[in-house]
MARBA-3410 file (N, C-alpha, C, O; in Angstrom, 1 decimal):
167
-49.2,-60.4,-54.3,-49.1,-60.8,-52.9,-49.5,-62.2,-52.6,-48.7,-63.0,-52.1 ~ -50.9,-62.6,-53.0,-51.0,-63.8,-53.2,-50.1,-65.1,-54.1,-50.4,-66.3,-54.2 ~ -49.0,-64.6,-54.5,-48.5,-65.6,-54.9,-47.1,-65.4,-54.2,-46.1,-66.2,-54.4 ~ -47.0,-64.6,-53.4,-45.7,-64.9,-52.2,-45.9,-65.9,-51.5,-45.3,-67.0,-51.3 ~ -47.2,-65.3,-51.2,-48.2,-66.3,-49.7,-47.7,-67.9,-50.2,-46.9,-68.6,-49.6
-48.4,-68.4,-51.6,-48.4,-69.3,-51.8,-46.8,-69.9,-52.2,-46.7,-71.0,-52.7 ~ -46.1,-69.2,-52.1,-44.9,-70.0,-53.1,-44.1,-69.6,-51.1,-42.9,-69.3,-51.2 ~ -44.4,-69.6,-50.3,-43.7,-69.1,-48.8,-44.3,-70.6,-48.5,-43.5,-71.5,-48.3 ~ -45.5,-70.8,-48.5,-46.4,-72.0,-48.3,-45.9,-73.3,-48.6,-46.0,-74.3,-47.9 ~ -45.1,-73.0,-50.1,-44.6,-74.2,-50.4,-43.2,-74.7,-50.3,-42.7,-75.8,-50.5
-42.6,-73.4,-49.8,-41.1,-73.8,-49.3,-40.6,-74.8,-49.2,-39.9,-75.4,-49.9 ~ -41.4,-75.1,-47.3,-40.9,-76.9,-47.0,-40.8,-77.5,-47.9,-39.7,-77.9,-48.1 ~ -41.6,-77.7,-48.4,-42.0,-78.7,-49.4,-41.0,-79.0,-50.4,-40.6,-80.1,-50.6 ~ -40.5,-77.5,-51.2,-39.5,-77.8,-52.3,-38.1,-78.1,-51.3,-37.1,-78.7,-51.7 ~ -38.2,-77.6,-50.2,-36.6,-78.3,-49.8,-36.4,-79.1,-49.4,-35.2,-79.5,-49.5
-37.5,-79.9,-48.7,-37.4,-81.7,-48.8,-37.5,-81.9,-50.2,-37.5,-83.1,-50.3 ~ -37.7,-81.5,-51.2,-37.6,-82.7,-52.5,-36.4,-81.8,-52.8,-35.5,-82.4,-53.4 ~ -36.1,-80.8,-52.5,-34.1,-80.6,-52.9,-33.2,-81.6,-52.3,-32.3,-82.1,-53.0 ~ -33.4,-82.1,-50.8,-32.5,-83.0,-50.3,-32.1,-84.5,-50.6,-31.1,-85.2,-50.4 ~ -33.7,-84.7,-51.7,-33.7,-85.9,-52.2,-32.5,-85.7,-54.0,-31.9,-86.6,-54.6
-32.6,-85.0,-54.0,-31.4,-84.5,-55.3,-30.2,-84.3,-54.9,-29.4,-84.8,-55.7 ~ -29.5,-83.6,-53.9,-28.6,-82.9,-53.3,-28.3,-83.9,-52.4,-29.2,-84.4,-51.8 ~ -26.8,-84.5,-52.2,-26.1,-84.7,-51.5,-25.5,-84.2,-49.6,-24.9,-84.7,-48.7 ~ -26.0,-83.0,-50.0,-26.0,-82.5,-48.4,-26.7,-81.2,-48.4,-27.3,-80.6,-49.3 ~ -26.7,-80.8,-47.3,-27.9,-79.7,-46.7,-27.5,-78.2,-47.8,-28.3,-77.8,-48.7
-26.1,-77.4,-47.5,-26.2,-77.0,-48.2,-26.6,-76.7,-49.5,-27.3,-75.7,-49.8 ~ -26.3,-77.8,-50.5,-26.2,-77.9,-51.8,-28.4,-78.0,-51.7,-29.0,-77.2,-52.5 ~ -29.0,-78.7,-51.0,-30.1,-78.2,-51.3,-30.9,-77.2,-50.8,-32.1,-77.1,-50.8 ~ -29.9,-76.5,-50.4,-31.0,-75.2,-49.8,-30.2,-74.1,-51.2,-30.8,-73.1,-51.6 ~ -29.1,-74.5,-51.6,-28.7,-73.6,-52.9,-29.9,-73.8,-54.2,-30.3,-73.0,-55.0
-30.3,-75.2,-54.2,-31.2,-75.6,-55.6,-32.1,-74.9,-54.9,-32.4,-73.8,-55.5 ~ -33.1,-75.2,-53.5,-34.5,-75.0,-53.4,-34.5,-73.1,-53.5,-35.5,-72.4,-53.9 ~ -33.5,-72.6,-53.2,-33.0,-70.9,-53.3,-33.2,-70.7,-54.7,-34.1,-70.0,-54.9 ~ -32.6,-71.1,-55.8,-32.6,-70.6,-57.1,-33.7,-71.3,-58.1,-33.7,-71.2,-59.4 ~ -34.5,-72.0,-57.4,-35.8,-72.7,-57.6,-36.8,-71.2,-57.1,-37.6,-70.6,-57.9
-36.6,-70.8,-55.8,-37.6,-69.9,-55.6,-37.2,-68.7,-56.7,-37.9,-68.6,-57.7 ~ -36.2,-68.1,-56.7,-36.0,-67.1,-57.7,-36.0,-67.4,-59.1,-35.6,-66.4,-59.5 ~ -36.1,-68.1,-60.0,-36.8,-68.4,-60.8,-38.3,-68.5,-60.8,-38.9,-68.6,-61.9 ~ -39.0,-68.5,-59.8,-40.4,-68.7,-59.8,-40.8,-67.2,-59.4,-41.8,-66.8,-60.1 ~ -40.4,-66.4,-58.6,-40.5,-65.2,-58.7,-40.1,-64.3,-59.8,-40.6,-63.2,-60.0
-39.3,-64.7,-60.4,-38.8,-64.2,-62.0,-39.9,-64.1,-62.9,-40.3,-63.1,-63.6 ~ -40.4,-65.2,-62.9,-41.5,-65.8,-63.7,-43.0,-66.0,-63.2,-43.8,-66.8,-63.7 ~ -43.2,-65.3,-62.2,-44.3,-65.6,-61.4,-45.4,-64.9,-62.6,-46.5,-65.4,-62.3 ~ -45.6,-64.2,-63.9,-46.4,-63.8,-64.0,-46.8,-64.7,-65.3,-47.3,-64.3,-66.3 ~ -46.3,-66.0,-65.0,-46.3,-67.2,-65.8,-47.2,-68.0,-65.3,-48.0,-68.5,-66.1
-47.5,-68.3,-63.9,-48.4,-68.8,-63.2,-49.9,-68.8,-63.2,-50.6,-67.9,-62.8 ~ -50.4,-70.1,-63.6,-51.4,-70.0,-64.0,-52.0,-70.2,-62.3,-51.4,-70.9,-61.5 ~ -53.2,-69.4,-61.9,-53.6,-69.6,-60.1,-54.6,-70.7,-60.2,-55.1,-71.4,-59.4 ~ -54.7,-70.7,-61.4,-56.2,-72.6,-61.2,-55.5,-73.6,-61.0,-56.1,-74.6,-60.7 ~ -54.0,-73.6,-60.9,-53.5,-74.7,-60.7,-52.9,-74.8,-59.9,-52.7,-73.6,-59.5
-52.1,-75.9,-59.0,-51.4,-76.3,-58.5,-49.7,-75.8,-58.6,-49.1,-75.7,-59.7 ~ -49.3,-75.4,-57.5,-47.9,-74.8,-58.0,-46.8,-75.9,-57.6,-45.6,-75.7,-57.8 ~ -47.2,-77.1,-56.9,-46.3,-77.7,-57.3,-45.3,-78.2,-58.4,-44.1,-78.2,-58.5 ~ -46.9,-78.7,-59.5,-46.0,-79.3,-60.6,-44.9,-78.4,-61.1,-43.7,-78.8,-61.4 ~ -45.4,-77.2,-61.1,-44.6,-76.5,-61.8,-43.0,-75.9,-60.9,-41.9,-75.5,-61.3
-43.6,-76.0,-59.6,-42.2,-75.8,-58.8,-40.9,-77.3,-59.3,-39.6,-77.2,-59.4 ~ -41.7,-78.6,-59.4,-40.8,-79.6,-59.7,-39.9,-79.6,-61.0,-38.7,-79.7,-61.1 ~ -41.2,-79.3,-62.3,-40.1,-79.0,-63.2,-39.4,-78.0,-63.1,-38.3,-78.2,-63.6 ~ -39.4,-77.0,-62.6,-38.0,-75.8,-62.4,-37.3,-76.4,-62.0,-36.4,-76.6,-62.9 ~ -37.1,-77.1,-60.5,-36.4,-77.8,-59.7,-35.7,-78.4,-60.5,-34.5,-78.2,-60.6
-36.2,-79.2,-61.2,-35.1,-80.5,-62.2,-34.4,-80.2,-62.9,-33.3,-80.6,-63.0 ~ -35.1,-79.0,-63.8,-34.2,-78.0,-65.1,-33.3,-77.4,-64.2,-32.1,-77.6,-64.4 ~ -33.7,-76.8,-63.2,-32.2,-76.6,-62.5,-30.9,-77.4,-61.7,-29.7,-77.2,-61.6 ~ -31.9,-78.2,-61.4,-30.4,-79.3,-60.9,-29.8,-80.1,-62.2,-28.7,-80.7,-62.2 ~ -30.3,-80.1,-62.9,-29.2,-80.6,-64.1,-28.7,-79.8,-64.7,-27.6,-80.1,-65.3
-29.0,-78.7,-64.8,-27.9,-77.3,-65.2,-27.2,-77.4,-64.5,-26.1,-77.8,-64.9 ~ -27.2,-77.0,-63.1,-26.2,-77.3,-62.0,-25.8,-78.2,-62.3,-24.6,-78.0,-62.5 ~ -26.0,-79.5,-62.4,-24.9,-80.5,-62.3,-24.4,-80.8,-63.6,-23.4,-81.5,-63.6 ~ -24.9,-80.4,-64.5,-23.8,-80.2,-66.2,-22.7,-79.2,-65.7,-21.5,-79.5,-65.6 ~ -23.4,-78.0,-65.4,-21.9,-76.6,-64.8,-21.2,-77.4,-64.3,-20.0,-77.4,-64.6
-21.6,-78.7,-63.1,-20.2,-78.6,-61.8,-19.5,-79.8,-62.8,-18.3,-80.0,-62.7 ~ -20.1,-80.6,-63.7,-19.4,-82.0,-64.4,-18.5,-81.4,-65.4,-17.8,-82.2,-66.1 ~ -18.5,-80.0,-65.8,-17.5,-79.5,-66.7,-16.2,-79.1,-66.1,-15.7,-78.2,-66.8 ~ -15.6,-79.5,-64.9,-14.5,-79.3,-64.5,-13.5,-80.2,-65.8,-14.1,-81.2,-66.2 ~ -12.7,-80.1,-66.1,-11.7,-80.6,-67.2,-10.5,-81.3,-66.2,-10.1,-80.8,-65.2
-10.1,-82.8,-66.9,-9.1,-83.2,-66.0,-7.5,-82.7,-66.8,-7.0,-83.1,-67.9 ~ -7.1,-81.9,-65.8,-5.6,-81.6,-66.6,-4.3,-82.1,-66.2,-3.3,-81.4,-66.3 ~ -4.3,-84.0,-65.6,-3.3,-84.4,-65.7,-2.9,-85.5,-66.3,-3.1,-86.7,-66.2 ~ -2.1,-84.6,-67.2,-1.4,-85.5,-67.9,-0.4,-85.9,-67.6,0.2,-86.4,-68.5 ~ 0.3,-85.9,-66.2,1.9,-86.0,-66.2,2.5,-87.2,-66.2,3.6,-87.3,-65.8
1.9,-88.3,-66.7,2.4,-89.6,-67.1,2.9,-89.4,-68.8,3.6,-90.1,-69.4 ~ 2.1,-88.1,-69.4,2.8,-87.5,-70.3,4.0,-87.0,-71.2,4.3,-86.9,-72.4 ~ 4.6,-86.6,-69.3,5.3,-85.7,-69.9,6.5,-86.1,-71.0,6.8,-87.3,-70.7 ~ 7.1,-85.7,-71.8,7.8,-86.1,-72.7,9.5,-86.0,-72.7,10.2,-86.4,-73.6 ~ 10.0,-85.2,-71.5,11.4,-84.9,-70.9,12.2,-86.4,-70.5,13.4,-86.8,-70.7
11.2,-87.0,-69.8,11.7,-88.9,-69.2,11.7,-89.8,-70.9,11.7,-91.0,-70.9 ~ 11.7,-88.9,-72.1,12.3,-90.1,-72.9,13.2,-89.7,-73.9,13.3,-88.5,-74.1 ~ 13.9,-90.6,-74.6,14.9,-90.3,-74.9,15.0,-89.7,-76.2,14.6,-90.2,-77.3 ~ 16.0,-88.1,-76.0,15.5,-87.2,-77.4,16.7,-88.2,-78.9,17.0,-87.5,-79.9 ~ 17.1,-89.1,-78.8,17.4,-90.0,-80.0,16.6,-90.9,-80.5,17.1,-91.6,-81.4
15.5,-91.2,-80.1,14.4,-91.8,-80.5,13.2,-90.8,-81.3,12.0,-90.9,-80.9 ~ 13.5,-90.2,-82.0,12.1,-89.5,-82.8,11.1,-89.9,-83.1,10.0,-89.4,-83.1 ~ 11.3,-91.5,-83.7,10.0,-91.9,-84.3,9.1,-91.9,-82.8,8.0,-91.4,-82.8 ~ 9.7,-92.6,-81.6,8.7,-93.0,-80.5,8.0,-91.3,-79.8,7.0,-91.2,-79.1 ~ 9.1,-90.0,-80.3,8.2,-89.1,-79.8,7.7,-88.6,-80.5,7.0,-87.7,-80.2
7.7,-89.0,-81.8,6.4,-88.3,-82.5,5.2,-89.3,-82.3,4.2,-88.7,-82.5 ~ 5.0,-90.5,-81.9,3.8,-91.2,-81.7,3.6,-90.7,-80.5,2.5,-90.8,-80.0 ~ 4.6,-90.2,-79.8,4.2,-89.9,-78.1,3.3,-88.6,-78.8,2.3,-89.0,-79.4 ~ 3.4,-87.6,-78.8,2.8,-86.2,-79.5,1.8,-86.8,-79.9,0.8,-86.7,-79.2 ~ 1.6,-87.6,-81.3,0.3,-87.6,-81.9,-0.8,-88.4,-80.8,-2.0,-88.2,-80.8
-0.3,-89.2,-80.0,-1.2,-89.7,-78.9,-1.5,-88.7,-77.8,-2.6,-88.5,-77.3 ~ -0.4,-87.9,-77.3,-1.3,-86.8,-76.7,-2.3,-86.0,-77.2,-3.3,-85.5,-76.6 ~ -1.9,-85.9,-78.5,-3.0,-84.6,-79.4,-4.4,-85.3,-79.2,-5.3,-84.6,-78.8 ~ -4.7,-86.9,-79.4,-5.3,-87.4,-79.8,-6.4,-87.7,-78.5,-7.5,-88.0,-78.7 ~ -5.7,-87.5,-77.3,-5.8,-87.8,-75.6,-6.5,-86.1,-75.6,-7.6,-85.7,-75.3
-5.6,-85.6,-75.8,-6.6,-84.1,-75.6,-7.6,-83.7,-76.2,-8.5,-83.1,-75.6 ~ -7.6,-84.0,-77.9,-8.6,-83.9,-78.5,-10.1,-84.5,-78.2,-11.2,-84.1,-78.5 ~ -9.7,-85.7,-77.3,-11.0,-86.2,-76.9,-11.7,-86.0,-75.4,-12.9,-86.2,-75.1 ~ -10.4,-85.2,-74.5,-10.7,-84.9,-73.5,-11.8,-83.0,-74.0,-12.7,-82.4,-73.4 ~ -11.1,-82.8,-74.8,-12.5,-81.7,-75.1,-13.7,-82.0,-75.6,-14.6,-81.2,-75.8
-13.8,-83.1,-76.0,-15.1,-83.7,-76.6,-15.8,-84.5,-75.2,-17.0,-85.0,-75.3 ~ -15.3,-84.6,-74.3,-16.2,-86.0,-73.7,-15.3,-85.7,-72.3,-14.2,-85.4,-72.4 ~ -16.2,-85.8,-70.7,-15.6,-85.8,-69.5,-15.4,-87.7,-69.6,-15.9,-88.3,-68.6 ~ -15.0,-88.3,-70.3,-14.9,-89.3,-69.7,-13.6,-89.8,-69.7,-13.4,-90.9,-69.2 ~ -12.8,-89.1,-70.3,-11.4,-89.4,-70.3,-10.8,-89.2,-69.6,-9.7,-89.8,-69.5
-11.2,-88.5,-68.7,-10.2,-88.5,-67.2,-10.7,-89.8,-66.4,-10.0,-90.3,-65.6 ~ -11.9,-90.4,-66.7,-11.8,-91.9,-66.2,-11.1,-92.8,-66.5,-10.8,-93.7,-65.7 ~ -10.9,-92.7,-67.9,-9.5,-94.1,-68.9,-8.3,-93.1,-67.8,-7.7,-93.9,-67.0 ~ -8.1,-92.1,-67.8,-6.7,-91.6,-67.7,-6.4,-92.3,-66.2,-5.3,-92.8,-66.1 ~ -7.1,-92.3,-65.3,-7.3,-92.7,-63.8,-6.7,-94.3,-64.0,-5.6,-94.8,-63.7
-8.1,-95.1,-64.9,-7.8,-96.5,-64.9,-6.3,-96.9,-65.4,-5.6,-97.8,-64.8 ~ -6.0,-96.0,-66.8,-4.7,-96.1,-67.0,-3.7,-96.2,-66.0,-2.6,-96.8,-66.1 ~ -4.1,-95.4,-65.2,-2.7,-95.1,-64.0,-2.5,-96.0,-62.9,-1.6,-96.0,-62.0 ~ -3.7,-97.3,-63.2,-4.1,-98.1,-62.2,-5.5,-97.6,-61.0,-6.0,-98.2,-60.1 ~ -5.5,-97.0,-61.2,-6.7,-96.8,-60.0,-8.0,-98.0,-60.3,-8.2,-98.5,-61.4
-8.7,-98.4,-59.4,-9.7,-99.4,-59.3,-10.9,-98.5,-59.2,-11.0,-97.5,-58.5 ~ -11.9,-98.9,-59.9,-13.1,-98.4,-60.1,-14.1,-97.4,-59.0,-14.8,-96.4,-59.2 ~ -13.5,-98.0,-57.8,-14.2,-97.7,-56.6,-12.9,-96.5,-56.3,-13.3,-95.6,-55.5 ~ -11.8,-96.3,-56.8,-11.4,-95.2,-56.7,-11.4,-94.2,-57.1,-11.5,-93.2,-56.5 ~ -11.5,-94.4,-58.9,-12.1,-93.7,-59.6,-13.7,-93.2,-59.2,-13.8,-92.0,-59.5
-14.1,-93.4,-58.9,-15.9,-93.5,-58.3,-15.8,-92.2,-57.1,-16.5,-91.3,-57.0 ~ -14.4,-92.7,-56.2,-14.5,-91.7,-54.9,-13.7,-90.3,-55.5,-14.0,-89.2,-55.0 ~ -12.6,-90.4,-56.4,-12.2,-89.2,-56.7,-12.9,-88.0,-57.8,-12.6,-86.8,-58.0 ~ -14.2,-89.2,-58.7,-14.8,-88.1,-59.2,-16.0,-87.5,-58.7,-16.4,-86.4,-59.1 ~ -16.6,-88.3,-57.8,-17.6,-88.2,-56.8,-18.7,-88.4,-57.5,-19.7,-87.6,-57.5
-18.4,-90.1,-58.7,-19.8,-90.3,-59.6,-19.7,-91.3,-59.3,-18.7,-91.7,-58.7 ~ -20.7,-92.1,-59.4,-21.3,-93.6,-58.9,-20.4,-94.2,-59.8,-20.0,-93.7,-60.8 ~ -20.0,-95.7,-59.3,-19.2,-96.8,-59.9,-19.3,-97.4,-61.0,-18.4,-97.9,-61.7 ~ -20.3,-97.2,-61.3,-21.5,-97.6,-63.0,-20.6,-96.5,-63.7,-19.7,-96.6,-64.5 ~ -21.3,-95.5,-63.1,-20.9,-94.5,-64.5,-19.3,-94.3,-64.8,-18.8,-93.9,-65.9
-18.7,-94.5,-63.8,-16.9,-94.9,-63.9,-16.5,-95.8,-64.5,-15.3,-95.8,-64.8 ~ -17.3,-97.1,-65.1,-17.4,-98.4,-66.1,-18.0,-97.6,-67.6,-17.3,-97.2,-68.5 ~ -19.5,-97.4,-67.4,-19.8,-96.5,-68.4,-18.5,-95.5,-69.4,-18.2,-95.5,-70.6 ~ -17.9,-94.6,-68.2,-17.1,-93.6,-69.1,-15.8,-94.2,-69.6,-15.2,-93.7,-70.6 ~ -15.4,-95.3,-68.9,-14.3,-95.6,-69.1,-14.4,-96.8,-70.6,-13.4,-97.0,-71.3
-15.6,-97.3,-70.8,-16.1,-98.1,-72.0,-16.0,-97.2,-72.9,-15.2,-97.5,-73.8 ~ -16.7,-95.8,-72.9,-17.0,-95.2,-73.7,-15.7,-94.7,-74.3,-15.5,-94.9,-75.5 ~ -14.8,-93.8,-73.2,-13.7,-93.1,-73.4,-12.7,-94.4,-74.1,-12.3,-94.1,-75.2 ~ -12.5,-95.2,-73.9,-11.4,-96.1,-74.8,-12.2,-96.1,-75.8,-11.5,-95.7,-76.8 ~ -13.4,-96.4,-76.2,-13.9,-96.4,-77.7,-14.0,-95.0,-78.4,-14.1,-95.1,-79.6
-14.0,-93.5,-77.9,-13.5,-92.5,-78.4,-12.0,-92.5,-79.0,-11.8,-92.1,-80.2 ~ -11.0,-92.9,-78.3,-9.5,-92.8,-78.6,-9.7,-94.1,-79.3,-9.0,-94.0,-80.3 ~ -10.1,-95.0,-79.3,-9.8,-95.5,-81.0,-10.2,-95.1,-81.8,-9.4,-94.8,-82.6 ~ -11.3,-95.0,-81.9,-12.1,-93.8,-82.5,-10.9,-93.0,-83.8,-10.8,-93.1,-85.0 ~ -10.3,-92.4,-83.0,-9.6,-91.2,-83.0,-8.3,-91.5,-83.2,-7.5,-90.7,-83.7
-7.9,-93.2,-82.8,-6.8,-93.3,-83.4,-6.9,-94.3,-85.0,-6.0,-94.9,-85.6 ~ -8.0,-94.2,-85.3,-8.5,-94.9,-86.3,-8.4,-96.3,-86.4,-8.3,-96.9,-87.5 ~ -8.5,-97.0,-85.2,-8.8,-98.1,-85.3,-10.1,-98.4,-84.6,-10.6,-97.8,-83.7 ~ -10.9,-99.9,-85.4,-12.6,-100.3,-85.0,-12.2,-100.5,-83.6,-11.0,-100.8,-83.3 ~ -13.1,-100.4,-82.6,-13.4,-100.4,-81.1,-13.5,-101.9,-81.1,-13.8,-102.4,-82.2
-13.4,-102.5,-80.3,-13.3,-103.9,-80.1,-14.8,-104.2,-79.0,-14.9,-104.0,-77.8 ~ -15.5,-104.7,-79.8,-16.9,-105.0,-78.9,-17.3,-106.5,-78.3,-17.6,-107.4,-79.0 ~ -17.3,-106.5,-76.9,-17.6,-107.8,-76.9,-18.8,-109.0,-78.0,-19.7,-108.3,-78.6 ~ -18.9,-109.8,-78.1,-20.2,-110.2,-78.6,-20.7,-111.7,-77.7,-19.9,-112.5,-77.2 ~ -22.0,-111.8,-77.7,-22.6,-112.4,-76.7,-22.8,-113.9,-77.4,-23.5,-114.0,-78.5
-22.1,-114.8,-76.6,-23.0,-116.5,-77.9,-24.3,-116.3,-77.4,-24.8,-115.9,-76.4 ~ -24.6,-117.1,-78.8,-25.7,-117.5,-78.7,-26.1,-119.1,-78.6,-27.3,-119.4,-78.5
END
């Protein structure tokens, strides 16, 4: 009973630092909710000499990055600049490079979410679009998109092309 009291006590508390992680009201009253039920799960983990914050914060974080690994595994499935009907079936050599470059586009799209960033930039979209349609900061839409062209060469077996800085 005493550790209801106390973990009821600290409520407020964990859902103002949910709002500071979470984007809007719901999404932090879902973390500071499955924050409390894990601490109730585990309440007989609790040591009472201590402070139950610290220990409410690390739950908090282990769970919002689980949560937000789950929600970042959405897969992007368009390909339709792909598709292979718009070219012409007397050209073989150009659709079998078309094929081995999709295999090679998919193969990396299961290894890594950042390919749906090259695929965006590919199509023309501007950073700040990319940014609003995946609903990740502008950095990490640079980041994936550096990263993801150096996977597909990677993968098409050629060296990644690195800037280098004079000296």
């Amino acid at each position: 009973m005493e550790f209801d009291k106390i973990l009821s006590e600290t409520y407020p508390w964990m859902l103002r630092v949910a709002k500071k992680y979470c984007s809007c009201v719901q999404d932090a009253e879902d973390l500071a909710g499955e924050t409390v039920c894990k601490l109730l799960v585990n309440r007989d983990r609790f040591d009472h000499s201590k402070d139950i914050k610290p220990w409410c914060l690390a739950i908090m974080q282990n769970t919002f990055i689980t949560m937000y690994n789950r929600n970042s595994l959405v897969r992007f499935v368009g390909y339709s600049f792909l598709d292979t009907d718009v070219y012409s079936p007397y050209c073989t050599s150009n659709l079998t490079i078309l094929n081995d470059i999709k295999s090679v586009i998919r193969r990396c799209a299961d290894k890594s979410r950042s390919i749906d960033s090259v695929i965006y930039c590919a199509e023309g979209y501007s950073y700040e679009e990319i940014s609003k349609r995946l609903n990740i900061p502008v950095g990490t839409v640079r980041s994936r998109i550096a990263y993801g062209r150096d996977l597909i060469s990677r993968e098409l077996g050629h060296k990644p092309v690195r800037k280098t800085s004079k000296k």
